[in-house]
FIKOLZA-690119 format. One record per residue (C-alpha): z, y, x; residue number from 1; residue in three letters. Coordinates in steps of 0.05 Angstrom, whole numbers, always signed. Layout:
REM residues N
<r Z="Z" Y="Y" X="X" i="NUM" aa="ala"/>
...
//
This chain:
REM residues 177
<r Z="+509" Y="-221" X="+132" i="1" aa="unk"/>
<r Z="+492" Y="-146" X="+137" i="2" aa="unk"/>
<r Z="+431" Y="-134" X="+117" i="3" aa="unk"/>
<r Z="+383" Y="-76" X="+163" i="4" aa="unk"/>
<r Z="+370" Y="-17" X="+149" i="5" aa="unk"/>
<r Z="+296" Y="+3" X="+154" i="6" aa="unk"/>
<r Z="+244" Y="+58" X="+153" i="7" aa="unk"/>
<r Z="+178" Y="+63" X="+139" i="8" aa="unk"/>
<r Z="+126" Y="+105" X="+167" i="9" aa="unk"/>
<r Z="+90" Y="+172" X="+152" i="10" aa="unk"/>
<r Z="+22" Y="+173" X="+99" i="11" aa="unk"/>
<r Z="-34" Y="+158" X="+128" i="12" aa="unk"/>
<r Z="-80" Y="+202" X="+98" i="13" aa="unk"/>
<r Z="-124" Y="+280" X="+96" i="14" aa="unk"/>
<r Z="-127" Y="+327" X="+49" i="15" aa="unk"/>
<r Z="-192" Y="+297" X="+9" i="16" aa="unk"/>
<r Z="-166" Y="+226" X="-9" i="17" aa="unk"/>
<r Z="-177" Y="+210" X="-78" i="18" aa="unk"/>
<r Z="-154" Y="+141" X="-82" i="19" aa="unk"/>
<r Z="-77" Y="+124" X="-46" i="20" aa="unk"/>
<r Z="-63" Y="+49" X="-34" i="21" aa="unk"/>
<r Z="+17" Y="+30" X="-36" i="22" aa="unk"/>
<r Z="+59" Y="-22" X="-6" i="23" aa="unk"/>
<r Z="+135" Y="-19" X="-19" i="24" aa="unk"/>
<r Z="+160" Y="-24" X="+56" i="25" aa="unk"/>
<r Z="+126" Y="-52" X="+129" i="26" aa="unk"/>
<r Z="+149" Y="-115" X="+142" i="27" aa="unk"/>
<r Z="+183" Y="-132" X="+218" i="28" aa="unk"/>
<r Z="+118" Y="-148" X="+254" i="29" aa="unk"/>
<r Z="+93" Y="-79" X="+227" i="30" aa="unk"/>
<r Z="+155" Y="-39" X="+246" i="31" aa="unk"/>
<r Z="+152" Y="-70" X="+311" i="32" aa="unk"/>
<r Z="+86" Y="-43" X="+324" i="33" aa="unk"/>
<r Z="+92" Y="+23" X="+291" i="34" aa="unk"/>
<r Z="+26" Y="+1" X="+247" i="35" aa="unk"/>
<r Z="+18" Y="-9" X="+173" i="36" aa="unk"/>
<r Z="+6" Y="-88" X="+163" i="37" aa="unk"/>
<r Z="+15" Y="-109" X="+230" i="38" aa="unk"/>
<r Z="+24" Y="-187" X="+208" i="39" aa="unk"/>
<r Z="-40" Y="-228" X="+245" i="40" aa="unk"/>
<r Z="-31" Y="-260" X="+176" i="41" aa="unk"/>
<r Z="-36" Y="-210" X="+127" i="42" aa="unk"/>
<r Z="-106" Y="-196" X="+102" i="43" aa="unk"/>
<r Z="-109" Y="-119" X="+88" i="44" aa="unk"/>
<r Z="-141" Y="-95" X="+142" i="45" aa="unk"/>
<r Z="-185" Y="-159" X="+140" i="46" aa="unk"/>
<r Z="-205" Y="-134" X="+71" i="47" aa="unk"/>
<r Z="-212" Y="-73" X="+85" i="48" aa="unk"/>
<r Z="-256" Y="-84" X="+139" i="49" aa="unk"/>
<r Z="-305" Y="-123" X="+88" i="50" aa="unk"/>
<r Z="-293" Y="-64" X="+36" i="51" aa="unk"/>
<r Z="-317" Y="-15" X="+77" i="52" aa="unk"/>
<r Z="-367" Y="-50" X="+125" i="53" aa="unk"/>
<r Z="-323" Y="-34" X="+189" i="54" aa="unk"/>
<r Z="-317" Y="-87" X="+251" i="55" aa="unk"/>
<r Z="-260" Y="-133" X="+237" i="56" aa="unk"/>
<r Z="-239" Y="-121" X="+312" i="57" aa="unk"/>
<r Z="-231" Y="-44" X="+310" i="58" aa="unk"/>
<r Z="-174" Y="-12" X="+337" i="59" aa="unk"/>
<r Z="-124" Y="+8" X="+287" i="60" aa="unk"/>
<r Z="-127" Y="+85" X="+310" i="61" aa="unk"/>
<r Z="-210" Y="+71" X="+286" i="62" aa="unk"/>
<r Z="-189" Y="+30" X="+221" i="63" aa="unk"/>
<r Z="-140" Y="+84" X="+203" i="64" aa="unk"/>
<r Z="-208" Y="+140" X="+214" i="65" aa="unk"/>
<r Z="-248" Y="+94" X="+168" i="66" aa="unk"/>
<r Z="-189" Y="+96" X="+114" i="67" aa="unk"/>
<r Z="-183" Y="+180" X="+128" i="68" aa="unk"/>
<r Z="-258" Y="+183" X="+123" i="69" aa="unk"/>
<r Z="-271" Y="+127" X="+63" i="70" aa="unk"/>
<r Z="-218" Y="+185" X="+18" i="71" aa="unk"/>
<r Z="-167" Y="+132" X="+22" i="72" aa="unk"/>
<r Z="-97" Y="+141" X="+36" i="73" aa="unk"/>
<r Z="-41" Y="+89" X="+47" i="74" aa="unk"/>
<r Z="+36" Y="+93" X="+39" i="75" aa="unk"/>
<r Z="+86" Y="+55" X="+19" i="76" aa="unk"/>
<r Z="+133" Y="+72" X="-35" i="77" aa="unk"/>
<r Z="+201" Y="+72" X="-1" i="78" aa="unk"/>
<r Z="+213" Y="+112" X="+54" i="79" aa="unk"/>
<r Z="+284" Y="+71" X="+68" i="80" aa="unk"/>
<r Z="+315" Y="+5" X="+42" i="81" aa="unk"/>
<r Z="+357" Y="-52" X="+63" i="82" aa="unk"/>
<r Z="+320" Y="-120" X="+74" i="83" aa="unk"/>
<r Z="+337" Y="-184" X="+114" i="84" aa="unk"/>
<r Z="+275" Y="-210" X="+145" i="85" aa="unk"/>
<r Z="+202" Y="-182" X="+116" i="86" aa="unk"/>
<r Z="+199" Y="-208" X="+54" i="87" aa="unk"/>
<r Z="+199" Y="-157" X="-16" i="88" aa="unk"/>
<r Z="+245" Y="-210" X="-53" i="89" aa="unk"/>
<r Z="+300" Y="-190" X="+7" i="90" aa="unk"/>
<r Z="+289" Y="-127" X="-8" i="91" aa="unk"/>
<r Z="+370" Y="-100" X="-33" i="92" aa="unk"/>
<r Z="+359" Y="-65" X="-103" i="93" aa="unk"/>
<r Z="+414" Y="-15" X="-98" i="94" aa="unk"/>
<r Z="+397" Y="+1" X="-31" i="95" aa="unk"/>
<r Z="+325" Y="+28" X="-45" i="96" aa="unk"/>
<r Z="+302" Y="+101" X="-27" i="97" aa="unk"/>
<r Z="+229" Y="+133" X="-45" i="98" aa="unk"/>
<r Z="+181" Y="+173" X="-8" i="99" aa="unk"/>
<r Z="+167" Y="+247" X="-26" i="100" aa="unk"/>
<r Z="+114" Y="+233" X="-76" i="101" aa="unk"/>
<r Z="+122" Y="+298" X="-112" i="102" aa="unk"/>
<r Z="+103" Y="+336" X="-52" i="103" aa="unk"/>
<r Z="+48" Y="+280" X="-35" i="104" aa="unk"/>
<r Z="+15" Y="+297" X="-93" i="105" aa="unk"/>
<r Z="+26" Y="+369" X="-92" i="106" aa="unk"/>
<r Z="-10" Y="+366" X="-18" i="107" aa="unk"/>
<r Z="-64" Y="+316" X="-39" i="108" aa="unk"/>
<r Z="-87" Y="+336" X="-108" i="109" aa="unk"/>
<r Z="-152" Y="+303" X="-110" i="110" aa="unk"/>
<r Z="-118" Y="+227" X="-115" i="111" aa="unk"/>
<r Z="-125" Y="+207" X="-185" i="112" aa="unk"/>
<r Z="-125" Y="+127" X="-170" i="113" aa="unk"/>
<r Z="-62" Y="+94" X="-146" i="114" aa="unk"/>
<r Z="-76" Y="+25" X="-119" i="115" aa="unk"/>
<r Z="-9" Y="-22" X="-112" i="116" aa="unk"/>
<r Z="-9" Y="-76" X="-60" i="117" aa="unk"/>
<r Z="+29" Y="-129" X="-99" i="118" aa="unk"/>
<r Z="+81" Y="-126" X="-152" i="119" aa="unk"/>
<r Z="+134" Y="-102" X="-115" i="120" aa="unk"/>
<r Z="+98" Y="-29" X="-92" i="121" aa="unk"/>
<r Z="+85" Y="-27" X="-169" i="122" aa="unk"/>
<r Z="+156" Y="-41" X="-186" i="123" aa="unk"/>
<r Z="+191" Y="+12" X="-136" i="124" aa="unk"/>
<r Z="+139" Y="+62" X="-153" i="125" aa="unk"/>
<r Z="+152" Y="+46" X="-229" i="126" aa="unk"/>
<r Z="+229" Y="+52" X="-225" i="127" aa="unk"/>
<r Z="+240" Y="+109" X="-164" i="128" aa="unk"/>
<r Z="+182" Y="+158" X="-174" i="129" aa="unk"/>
<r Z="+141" Y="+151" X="-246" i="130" aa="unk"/>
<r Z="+191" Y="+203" X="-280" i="131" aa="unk"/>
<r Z="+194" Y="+249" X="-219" i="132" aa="unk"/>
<r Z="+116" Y="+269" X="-214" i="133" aa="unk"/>
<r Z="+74" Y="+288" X="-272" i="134" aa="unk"/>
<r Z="+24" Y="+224" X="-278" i="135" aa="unk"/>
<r Z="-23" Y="+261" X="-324" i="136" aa="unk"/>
<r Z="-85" Y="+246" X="-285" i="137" aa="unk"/>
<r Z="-66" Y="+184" X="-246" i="138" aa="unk"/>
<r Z="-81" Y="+114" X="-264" i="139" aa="unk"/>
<r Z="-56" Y="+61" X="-228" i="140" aa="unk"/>
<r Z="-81" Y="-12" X="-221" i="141" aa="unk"/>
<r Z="-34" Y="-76" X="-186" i="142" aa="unk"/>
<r Z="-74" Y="-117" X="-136" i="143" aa="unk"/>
<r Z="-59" Y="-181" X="-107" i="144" aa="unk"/>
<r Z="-20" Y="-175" X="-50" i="145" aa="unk"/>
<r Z="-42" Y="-184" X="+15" i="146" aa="unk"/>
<r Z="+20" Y="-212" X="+50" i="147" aa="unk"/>
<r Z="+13" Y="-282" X="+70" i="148" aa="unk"/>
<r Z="+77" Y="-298" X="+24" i="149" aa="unk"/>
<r Z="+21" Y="-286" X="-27" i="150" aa="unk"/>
<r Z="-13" Y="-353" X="-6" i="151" aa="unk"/>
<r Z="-21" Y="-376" X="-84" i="152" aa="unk"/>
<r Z="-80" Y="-335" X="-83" i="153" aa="unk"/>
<r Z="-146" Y="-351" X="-50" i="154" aa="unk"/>
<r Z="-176" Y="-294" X="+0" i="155" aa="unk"/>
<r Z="-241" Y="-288" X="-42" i="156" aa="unk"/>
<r Z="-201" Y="-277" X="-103" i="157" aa="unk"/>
<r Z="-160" Y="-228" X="-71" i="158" aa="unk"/>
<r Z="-222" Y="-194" X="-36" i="159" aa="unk"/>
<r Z="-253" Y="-191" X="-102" i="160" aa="unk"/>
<r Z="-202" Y="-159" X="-137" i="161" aa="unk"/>
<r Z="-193" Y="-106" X="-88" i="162" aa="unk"/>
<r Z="-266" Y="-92" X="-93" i="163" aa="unk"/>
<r Z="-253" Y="-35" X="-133" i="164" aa="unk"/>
<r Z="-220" Y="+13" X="-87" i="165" aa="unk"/>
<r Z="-289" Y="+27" X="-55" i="166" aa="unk"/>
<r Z="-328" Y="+26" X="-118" i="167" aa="unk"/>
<r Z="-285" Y="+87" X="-159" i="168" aa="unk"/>
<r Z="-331" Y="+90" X="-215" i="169" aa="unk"/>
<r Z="-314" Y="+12" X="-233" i="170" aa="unk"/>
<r Z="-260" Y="+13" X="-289" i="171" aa="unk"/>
<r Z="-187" Y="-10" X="-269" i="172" aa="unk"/>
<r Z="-162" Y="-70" X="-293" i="173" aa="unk"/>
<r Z="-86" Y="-98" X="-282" i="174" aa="unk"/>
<r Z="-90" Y="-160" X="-233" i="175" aa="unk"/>
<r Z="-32" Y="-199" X="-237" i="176" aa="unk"/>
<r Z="-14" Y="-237" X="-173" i="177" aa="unk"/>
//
């Protein structure tokens, strides 16, 4: 079976972010709707509506404001790839393209914390872009994931691990997930 080839979307982000959250690629119910973790059952924006004390039932044009204004950026570390389905496990190894992150950085050089949504972000971003940007001043921390193929993992757990994107002077830790 031929496996599709997808796109992701453009950064959301300005140019005073300090902190940039990563996913490796949207998954079909967020392609579909042209918004970053689109899946009713996927928890970010359910977290990140705790995180930063927004209404759960925002628009996402508002949620994406409250990320812009909270100096919080979101990507996802491959700009193309081949995947059947949504899942990162489908995602084809050899088929795997990054974003731009040298010129990301370059355009947003206050980010010093690098926040991965699951293991896979950390793994694409460890094998497609760590030797192409200088990582001097960037440390990066692996959160639970938020997709609900992540379901080993209580909510709490996860919404207490991601506590620390809103609270940058709390030292990073590795969560494993």
């Amino acid at each position: 079976m031929d496996m599709e080839h997808i796109y992701s979307f453009g950064p959301i982000s300005d140019q005073n972010a300090d902190a940039l959250i990563l996913g490796s690629m949207p998954g079909r119910a967020s392609l579909a709707a042209g918004q970053y973790y689109a899946h009713s059952q996927n928890v970010f924006w359910r977290i990140i509506s705790e995180l930063l004390h927004l209404d759960p039932v925002m628009s996402y044009e508002s949620r994406v404001q409250a990320l812009k204004s909270s100096r919080i950026a979101l990507w996802d570390v491959l700009r193309s790839c081949k995947r059947e389905g949504s899942l990162d496990s489908m995602i084809e190894s050899d088929m795997q393209t990054a974003n731009n992150f040298h010129q990301f950085f370059n355009d947003h050089p206050q980010i010093t914390r690098i926040f991965f949504n699951g293991a896979k972000a950390e793994d694409c971003f460890n094998r497609h872009v760590l030797h192409t940007i200088d990582a001097g001043s960037l440390r990066y921390t692996r959160l639970p994931s938020t997709s609900p193929a992540n379901a080993s993992i209580p909510y709490s757990r996860k919404l207490e691990s991601w506590q620390m994107i809103a609270s940058p002077c709390q030292p990073l830790t590795l969560m494993t997930n």
